[in-house]
ROMAR-72021 format. One line per field, with one value per residue (C-alpha): x, y, z. Coordinates in steps of 0.25 Angstrom, whole numbers, plus 5000, padded with zeros to 4 digits. Layout:
// ROMAR-72021
X: (X,...);
Y: (Y,...);
Z: (Z,...);
//
This chain:
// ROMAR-72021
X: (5435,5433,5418,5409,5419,5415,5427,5433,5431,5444,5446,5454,5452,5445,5453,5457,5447,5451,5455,5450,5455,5454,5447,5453,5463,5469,5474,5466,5456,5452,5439,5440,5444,5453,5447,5450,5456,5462,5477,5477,5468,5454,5444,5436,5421,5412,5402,5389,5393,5396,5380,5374,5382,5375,5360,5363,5368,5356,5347,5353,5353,5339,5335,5344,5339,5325,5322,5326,5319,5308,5300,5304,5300,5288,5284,5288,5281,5269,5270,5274,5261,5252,5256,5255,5240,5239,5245,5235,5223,5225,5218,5226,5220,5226,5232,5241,5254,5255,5253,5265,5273,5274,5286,5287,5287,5299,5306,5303,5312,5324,5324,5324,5335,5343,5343,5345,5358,5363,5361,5368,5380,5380,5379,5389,5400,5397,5401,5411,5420,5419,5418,5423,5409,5395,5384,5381,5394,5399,5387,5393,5407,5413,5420,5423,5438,5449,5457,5471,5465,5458,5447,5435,5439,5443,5429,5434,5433,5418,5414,5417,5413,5397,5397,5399,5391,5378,5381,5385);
Y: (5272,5284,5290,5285,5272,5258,5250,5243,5252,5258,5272,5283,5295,5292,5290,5300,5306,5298,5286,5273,5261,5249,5236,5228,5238,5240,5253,5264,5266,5279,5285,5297,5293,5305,5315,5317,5329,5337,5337,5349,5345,5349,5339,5335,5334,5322,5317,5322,5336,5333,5327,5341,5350,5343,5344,5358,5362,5354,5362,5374,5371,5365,5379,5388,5378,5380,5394,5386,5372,5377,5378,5365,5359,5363,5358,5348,5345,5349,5338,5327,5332,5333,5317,5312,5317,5312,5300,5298,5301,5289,5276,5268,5254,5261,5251,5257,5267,5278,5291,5296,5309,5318,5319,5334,5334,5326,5337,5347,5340,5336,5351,5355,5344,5348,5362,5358,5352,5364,5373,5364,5361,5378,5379,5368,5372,5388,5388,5375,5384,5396,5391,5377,5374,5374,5382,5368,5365,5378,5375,5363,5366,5359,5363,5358,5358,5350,5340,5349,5362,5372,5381,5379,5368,5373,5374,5360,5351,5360,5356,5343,5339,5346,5338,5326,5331,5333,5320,5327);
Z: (5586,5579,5578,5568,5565,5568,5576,5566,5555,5549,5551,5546,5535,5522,5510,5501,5490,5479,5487,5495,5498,5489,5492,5502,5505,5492,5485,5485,5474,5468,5471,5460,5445,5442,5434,5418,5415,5403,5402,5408,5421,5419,5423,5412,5412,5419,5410,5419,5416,5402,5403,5410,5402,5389,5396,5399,5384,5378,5385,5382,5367,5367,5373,5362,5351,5354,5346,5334,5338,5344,5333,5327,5341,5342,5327,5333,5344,5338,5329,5338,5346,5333,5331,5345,5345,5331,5339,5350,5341,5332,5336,5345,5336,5323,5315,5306,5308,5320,5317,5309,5314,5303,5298,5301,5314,5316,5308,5318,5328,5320,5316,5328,5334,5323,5327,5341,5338,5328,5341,5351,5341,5341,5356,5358,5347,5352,5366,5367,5356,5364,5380,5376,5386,5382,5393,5397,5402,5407,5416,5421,5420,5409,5397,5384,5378,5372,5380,5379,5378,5387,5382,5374,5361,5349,5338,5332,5343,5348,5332,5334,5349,5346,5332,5341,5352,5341,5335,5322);
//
């Protein structure tokens, strides 16, 4: 028999890619679901890319946000620091209510959340209407555009798609 093969054993090229043979010897079944493409052939995005191009942009963002949070998170975590010793100072046999957080302090976060979200819907709606791809996604080599068209959307569908991205 040939090397390497049992007797017995069928022999014989591999399939094709894309190809094997069914159970029992029925048809072939496919290996490979075609890829989705636009109508005029480019493949479209898998989801994991879609996941590290957002990790990528948040990251950016968080970083060009953080001259206008910084401040804001700082306060912040000052506060939250100021109650936790407050926190553990207090007897463990108390009774009554925790130790409150002031009030203050949560304000410092949702100041600085809500201008984290004014500076991603900017980053977002600044380079998908002008590359039609955000630094995030040039990196891994996807691209945003309408179904039909080529090139980067028009400012209406960019408007709409970061107002649903930020949840607004």
């Amino acid at each position: 028999g040939k090397r390497g093969q049992r007797k017995g054993q069928g022999g014989g090229p591999w399939p094709a890619d894309g190809q094997c043979t069914g159970a029992l010897g029925g048809p072939p079944l496919a290996w490979h679901a075609p890829m989705a493409t636009t109508p005029d052939g480019v493949l479209l995005s898998g989801w994991w890319l879609r996941v590290a191009a957002r990790v990528l942009d948040g990251i950016f963002t968080f970083v060009l946000a953080l001259p206008l949070t910084g401040w804001f998170y700082y306060r912040f975590m000052d506060g939250v620091v100021s109650w936790a010793k407050e926190l553990a100072a207090s007897p463990a046999t108390v009774s009554g209510p925790l130790v409150q957080m002031p009030p203050g302090v949560i304000q410092y976060a949702f100041t600085a959340s809500i201008i984290g979200v004014l500076v991603a819907g900017a980053y977002e709606v600044f380079f998908l209407s002008r590359t039609g791809a955000t630094p995030g996604q040039r990196i891994v080599g996807i691209r945003v555009r309408l179904r039909d068209d080529p090139g980067p959307p028009p400012m209406y569908s960019v408007l709409l798609r970061t107002a649903c991205y930020l949840g607004l």
